[in-house]
Biopython code that builds the backbone (N, CA, C, O; Angstrom):
import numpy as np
from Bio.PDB.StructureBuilder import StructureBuilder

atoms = [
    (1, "UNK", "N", (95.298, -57.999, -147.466)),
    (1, "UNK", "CA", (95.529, -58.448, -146.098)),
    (1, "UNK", "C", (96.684, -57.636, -145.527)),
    (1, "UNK", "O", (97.649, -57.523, -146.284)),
    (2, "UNK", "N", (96.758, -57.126, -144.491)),
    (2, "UNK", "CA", (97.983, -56.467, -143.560)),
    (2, "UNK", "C", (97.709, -57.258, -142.461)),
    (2, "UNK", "O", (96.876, -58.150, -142.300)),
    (3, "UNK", "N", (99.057, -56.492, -141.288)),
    (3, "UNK", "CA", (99.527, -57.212, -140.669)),
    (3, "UNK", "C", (99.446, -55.968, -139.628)),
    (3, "UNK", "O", (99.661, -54.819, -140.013)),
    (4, "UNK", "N", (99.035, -56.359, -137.924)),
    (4, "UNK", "CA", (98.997, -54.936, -137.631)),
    (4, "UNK", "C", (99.261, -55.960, -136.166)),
    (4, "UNK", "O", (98.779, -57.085, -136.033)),
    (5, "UNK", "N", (100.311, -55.117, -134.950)),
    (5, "UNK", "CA", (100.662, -55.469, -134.132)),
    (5, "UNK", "C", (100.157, -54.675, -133.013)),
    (5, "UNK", "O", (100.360, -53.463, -133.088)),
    (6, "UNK", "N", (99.532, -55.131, -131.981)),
    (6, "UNK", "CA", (98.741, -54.745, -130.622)),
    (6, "UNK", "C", (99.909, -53.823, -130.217)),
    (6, "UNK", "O", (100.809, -53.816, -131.056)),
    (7, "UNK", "N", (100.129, -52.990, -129.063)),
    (7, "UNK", "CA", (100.597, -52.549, -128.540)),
    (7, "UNK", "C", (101.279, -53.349, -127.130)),
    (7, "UNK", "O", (102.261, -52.934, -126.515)),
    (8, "UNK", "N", (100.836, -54.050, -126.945)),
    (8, "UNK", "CA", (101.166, -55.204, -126.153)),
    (8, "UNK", "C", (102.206, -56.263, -126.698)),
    (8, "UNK", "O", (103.257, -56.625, -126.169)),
    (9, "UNK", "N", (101.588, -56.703, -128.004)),
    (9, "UNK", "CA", (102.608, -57.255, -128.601)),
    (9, "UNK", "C", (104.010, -56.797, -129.451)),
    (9, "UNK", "O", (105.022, -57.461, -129.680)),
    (10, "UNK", "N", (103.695, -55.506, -129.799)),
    (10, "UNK", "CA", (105.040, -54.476, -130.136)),
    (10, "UNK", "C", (106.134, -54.741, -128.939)),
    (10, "UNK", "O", (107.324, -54.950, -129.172)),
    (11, "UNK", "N", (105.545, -54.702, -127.596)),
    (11, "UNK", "CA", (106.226, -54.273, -126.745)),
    (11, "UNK", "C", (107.106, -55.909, -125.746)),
    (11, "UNK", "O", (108.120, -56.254, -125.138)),
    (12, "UNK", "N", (105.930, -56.321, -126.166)),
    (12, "UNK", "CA", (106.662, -57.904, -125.963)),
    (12, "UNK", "C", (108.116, -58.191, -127.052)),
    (12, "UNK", "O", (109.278, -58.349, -126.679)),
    (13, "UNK", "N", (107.670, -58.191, -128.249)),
    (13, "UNK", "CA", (109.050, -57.970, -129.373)),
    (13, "UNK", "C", (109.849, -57.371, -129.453)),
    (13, "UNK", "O", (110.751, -57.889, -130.110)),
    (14, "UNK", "N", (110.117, -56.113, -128.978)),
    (14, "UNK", "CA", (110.807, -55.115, -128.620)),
    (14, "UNK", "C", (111.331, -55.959, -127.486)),
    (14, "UNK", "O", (112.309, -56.534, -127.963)),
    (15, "UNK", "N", (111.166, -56.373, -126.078)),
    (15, "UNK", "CA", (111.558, -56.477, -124.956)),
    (15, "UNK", "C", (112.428, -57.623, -125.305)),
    (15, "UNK", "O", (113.620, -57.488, -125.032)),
    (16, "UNK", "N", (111.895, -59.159, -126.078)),
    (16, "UNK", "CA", (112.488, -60.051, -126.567)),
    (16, "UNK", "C", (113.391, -60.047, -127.243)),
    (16, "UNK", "O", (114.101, -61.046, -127.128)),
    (17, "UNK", "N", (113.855, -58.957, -128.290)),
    (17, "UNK", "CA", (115.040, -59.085, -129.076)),
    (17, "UNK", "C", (115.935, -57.542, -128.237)),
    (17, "UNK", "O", (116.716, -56.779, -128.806)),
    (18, "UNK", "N", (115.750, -57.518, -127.641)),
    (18, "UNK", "CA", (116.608, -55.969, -126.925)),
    (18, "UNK", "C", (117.078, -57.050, -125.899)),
    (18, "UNK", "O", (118.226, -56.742, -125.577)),
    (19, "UNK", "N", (116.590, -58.455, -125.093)),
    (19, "UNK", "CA", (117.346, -58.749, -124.492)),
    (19, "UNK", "C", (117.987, -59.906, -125.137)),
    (19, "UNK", "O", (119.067, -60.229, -124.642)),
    (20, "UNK", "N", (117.640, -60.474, -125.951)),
    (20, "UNK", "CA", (118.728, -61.173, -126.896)),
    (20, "UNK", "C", (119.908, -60.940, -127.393)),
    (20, "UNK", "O", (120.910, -61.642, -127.523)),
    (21, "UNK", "N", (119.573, -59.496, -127.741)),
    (21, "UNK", "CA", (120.621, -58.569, -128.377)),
    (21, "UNK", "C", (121.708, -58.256, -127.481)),
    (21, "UNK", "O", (122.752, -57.862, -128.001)),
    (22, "UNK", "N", (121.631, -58.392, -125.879)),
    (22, "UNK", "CA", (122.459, -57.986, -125.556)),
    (22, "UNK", "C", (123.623, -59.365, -124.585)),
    (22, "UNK", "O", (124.513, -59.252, -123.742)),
    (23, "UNK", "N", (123.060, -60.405, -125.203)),
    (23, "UNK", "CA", (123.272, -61.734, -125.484)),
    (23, "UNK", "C", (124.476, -62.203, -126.324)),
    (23, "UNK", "O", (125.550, -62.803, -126.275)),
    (24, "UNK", "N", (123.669, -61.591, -127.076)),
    (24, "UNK", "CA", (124.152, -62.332, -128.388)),
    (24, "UNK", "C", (122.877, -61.599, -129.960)),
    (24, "UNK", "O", (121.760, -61.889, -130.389)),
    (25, "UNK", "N", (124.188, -60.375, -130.360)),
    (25, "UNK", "CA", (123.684, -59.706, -130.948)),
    (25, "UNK", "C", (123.016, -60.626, -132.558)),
    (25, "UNK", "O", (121.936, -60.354, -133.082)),
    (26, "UNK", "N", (123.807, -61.495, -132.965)),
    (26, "UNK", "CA", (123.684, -62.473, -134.218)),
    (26, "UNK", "C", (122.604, -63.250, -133.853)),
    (26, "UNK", "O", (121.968, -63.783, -134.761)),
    (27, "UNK", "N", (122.213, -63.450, -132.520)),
    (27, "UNK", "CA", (121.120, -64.263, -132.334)),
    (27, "UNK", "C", (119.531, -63.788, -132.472)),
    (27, "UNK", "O", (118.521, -64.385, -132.846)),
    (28, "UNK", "N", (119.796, -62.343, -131.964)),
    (28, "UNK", "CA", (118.549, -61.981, -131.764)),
    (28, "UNK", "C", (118.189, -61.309, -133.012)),
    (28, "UNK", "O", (117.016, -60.974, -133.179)),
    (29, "UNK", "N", (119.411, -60.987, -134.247)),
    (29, "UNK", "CA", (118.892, -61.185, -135.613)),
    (29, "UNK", "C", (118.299, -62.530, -136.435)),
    (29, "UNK", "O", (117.449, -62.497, -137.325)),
    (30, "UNK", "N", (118.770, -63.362, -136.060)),
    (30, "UNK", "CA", (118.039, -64.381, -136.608)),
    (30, "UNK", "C", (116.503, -64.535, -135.702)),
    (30, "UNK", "O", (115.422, -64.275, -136.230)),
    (31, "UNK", "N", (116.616, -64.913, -134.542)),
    (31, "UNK", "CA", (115.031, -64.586, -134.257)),
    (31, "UNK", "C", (113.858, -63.377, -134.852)),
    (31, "UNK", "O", (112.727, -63.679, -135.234)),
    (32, "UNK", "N", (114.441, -61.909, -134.825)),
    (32, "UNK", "CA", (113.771, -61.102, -135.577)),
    (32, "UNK", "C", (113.144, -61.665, -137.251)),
    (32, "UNK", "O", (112.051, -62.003, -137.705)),
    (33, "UNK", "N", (114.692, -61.506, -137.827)),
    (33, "UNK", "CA", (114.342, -62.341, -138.919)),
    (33, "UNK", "C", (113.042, -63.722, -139.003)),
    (33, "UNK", "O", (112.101, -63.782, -139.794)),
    (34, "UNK", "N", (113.297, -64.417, -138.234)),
    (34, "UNK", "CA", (112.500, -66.043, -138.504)),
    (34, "UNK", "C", (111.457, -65.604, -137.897)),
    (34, "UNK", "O", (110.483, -66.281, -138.227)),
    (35, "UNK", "N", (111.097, -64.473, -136.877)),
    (35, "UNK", "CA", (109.698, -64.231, -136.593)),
    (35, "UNK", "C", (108.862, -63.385, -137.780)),
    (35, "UNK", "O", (107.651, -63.481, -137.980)),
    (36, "UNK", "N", (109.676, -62.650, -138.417)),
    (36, "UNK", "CA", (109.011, -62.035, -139.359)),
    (36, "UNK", "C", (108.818, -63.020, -140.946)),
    (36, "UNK", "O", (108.424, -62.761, -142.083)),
    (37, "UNK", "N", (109.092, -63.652, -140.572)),
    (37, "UNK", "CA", (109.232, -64.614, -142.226)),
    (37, "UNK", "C", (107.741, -65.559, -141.839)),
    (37, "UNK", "O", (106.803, -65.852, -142.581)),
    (38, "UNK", "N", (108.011, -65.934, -140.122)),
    (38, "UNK", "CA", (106.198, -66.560, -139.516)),
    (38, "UNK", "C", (104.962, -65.296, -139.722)),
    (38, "UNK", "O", (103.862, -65.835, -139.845)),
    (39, "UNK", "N", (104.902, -64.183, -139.769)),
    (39, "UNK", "CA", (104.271, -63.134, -139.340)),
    (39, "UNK", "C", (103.834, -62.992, -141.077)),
    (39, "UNK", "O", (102.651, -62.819, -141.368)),
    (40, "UNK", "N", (104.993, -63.092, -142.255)),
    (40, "UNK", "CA", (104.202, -63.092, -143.787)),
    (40, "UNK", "C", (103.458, -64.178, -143.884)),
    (40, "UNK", "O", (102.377, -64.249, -144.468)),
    (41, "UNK", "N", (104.142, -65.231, -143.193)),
    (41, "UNK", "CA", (103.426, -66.466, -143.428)),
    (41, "UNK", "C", (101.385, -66.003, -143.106)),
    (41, "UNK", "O", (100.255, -66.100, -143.586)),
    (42, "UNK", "N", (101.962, -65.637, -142.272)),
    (42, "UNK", "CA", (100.554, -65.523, -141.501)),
    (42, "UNK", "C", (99.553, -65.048, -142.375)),
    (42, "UNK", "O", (98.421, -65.521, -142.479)),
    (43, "UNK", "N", (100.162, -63.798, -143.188)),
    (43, "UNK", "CA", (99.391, -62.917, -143.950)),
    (43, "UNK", "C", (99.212, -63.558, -145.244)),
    (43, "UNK", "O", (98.310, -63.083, -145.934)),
    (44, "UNK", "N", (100.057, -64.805, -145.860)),
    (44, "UNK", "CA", (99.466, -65.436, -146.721)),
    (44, "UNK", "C", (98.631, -66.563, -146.672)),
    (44, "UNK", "O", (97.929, -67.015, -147.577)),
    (45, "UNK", "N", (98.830, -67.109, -145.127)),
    (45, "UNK", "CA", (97.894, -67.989, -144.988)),
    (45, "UNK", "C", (97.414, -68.005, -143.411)),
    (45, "UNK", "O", (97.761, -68.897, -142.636)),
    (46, "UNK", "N", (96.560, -66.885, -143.035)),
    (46, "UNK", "CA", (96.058, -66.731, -141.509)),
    (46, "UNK", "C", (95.966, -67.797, -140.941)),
    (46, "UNK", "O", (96.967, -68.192, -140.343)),
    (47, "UNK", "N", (94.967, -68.472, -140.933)),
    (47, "UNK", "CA", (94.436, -69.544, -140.671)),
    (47, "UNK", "C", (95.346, -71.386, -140.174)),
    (47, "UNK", "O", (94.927, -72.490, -139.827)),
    (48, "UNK", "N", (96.881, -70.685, -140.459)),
    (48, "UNK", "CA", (98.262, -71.835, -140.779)),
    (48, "UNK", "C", (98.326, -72.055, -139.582)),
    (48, "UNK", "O", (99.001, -73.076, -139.447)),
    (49, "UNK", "N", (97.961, -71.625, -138.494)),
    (49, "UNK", "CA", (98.616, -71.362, -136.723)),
    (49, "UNK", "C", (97.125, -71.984, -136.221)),
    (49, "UNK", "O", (96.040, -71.789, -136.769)),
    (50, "UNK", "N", (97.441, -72.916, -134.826)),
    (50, "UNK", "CA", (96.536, -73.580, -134.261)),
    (50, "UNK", "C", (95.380, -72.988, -133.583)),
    (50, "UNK", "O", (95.423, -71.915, -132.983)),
    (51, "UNK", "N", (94.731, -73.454, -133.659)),
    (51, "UNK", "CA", (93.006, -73.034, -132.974)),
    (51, "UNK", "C", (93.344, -73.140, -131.566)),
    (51, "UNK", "O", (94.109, -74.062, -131.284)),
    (52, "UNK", "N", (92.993, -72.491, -130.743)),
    (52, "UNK", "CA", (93.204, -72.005, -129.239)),
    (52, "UNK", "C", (92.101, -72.537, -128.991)),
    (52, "UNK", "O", (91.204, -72.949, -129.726)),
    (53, "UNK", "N", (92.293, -72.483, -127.320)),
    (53, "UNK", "CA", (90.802, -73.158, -126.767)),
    (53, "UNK", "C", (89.634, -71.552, -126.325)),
    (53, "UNK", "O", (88.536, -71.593, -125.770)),
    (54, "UNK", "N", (90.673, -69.848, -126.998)),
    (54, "UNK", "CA", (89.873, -68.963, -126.852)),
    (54, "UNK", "C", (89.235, -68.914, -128.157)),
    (54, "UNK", "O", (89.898, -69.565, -128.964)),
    (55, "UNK", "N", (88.103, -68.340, -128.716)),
    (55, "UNK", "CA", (87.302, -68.059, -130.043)),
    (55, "UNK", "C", (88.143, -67.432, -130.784)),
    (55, "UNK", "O", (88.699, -66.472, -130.251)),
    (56, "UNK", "N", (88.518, -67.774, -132.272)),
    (56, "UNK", "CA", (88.788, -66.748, -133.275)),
    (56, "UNK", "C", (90.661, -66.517, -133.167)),
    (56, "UNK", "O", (91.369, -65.877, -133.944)),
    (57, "UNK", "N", (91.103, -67.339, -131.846)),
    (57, "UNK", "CA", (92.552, -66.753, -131.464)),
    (57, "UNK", "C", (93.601, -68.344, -131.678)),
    (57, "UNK", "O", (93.554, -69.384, -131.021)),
    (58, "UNK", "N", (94.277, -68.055, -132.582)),
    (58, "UNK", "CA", (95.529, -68.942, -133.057)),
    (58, "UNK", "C", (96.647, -68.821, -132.518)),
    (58, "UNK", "O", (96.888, -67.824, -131.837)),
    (59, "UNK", "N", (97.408, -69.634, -132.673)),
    (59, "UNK", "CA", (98.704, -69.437, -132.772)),
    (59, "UNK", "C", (99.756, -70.452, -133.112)),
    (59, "UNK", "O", (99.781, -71.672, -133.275)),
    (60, "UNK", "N", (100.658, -69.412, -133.156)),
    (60, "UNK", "CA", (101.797, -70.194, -134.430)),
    (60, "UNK", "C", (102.687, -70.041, -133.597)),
    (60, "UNK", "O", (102.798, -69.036, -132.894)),
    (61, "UNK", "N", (103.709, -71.385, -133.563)),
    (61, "UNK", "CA", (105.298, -71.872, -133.110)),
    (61, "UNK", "C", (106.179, -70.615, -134.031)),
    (61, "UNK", "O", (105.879, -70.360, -135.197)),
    (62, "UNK", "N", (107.160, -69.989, -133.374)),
    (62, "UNK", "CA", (108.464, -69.524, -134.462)),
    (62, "UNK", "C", (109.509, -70.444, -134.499)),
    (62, "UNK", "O", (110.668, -70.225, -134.146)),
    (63, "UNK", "N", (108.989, -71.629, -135.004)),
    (63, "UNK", "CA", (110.228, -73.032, -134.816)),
    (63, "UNK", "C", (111.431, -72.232, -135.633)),
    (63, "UNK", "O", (111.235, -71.028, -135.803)),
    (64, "UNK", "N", (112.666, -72.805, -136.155)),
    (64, "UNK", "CA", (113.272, -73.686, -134.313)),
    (64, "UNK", "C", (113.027, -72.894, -133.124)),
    (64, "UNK", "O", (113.276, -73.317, -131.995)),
    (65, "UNK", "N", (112.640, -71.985, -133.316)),
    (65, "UNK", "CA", (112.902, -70.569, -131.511)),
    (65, "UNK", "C", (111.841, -70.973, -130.766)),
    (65, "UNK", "O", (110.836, -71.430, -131.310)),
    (66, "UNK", "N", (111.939, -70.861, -129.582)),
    (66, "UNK", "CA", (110.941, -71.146, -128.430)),
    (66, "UNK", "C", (110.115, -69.871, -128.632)),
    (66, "UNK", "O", (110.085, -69.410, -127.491)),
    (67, "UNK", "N", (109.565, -69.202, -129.260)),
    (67, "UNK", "CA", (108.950, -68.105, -129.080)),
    (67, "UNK", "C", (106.919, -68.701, -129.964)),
    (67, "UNK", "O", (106.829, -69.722, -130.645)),
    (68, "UNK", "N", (106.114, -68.103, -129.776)),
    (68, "UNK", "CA", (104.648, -68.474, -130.132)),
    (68, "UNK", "C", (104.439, -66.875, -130.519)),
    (68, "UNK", "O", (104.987, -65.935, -129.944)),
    (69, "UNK", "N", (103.422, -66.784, -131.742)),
    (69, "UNK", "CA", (103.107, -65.578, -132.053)),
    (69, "UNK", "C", (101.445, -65.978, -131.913)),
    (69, "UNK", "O", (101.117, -66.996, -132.522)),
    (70, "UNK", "N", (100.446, -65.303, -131.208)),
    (70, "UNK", "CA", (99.400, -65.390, -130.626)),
    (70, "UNK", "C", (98.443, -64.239, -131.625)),
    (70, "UNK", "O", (98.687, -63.047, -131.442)),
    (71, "UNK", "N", (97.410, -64.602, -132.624)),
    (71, "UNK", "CA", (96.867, -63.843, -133.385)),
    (71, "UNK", "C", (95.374, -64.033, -133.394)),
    (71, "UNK", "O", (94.945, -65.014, -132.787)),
    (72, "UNK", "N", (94.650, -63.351, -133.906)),
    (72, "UNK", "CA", (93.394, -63.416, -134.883)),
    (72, "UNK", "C", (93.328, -62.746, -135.983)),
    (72, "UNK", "O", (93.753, -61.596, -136.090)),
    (73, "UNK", "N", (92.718, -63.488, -137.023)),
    (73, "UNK", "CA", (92.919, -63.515, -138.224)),
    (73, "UNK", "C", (91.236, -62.959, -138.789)),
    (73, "UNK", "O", (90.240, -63.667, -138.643)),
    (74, "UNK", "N", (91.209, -61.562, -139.441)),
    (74, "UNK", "CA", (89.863, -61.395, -139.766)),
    (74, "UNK", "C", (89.650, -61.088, -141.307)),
    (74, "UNK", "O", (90.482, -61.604, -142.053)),
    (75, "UNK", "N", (88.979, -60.573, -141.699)),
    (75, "UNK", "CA", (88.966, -61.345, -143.897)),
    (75, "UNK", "C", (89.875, -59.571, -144.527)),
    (75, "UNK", "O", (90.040, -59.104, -145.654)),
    (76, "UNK", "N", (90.272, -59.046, -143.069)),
    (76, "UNK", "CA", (91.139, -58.156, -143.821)),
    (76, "UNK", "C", (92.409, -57.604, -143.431)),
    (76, "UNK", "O", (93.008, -56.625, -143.877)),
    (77, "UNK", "N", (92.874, -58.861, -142.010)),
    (77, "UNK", "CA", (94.081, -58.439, -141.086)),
    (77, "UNK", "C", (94.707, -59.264, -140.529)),
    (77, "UNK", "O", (93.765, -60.040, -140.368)),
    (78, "UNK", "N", (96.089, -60.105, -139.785)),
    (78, "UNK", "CA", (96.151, -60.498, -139.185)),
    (78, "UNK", "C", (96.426, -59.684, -137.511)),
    (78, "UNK", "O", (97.459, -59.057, -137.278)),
    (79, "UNK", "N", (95.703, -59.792, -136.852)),
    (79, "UNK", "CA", (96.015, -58.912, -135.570)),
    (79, "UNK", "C", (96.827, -59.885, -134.590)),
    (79, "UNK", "O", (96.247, -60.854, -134.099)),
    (80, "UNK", "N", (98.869, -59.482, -134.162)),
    (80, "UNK", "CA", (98.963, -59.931, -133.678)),
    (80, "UNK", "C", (98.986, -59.548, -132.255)),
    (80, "UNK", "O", (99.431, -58.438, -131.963)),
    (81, "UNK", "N", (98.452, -60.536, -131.116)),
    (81, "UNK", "CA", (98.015, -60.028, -129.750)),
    (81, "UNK", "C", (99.187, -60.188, -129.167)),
    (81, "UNK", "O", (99.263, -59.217, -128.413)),
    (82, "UNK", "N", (100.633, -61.133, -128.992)),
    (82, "UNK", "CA", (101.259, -60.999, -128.062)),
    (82, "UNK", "C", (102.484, -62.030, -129.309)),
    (82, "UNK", "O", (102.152, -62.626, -130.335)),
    (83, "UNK", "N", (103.778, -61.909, -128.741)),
    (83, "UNK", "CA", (105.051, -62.918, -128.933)),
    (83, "UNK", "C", (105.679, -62.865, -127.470)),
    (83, "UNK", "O", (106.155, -61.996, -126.739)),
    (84, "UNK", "N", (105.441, -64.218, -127.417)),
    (84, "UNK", "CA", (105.843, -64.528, -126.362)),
    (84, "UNK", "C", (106.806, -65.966, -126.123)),
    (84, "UNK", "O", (106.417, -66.916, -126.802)),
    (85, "UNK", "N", (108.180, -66.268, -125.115)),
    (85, "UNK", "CA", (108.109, -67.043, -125.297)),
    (85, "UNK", "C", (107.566, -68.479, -124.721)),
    (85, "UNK", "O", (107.160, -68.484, -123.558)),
    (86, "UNK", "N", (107.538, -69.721, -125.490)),
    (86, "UNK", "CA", (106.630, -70.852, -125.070)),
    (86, "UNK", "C", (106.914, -71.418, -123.751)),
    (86, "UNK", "O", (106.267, -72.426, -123.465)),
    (87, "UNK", "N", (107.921, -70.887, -122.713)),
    (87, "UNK", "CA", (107.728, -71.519, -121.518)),
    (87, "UNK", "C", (107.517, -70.742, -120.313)),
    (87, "UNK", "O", (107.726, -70.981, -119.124)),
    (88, "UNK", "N", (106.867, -69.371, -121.179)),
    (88, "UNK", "CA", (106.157, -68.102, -120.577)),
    (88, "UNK", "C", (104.272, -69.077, -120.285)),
    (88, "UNK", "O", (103.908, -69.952, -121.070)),
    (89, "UNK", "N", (103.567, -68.723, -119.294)),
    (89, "UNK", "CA", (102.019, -69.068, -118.951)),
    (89, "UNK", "C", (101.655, -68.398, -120.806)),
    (89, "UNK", "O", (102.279, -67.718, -121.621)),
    (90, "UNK", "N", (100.433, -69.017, -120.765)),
    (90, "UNK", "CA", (99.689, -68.573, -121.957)),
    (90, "UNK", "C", (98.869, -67.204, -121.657)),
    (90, "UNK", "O", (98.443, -67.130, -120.505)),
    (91, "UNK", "N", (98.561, -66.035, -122.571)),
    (91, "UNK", "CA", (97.761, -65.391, -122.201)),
    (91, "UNK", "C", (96.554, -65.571, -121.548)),
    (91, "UNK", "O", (95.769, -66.335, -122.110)),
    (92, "UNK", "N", (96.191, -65.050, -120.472)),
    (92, "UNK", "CA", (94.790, -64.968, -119.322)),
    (92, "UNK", "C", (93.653, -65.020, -120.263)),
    (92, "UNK", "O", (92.498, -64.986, -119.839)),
]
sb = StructureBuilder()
sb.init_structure("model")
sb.init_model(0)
sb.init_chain("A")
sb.init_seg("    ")
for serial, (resi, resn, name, xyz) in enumerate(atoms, 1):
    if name == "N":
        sb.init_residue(resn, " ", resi, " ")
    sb.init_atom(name, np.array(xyz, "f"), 0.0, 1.0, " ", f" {name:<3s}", serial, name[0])
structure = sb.get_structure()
């Protein structure tokens, strides 16, 4: 199983911890961190993140952080589509 990030969603993560970082640099390491510890999760257990009302598309809380990691999970990848955070609209 790998783990492979949209270009959309690279760029959402990138945008999210570059403005954290300039916040509060200790913060937006622990978010990096706790999103990537959800993102192995994922890859050991795809399927852990909630059923969407789109086909095939989950997603998982990065509790405590307000942030949602938005995926589909196929028998040889997790593809993630977006990180975003939860009081952002849901993807279209």
């Amino acid at each position: 199983m790998r783990l492979r990030l949209t270009r959309p969603a690279a760029g959402q993560l990138e945008r999210v911890l570059t403005h954290m970082a300039a916040e509060s640099p200790q913060g937006a390491r622990n978010v990096r961190e706790r999103i990537r510890a959800v993102m192995h999760l994922l890859l050991q257990h795809p399927y852990a993140g909630h059923a969407t009302a789109r086909h095939g598309i989950r997603r998982m809380i990065v509790s405590p952080y307000p942030y949602a990691i938005t995926y589909r999970a196929t028998d040889s990848e997790v593809v993630v589509l977006a990180v975003r955070h939860t009081s952002r609209r849901p993807l279209a």
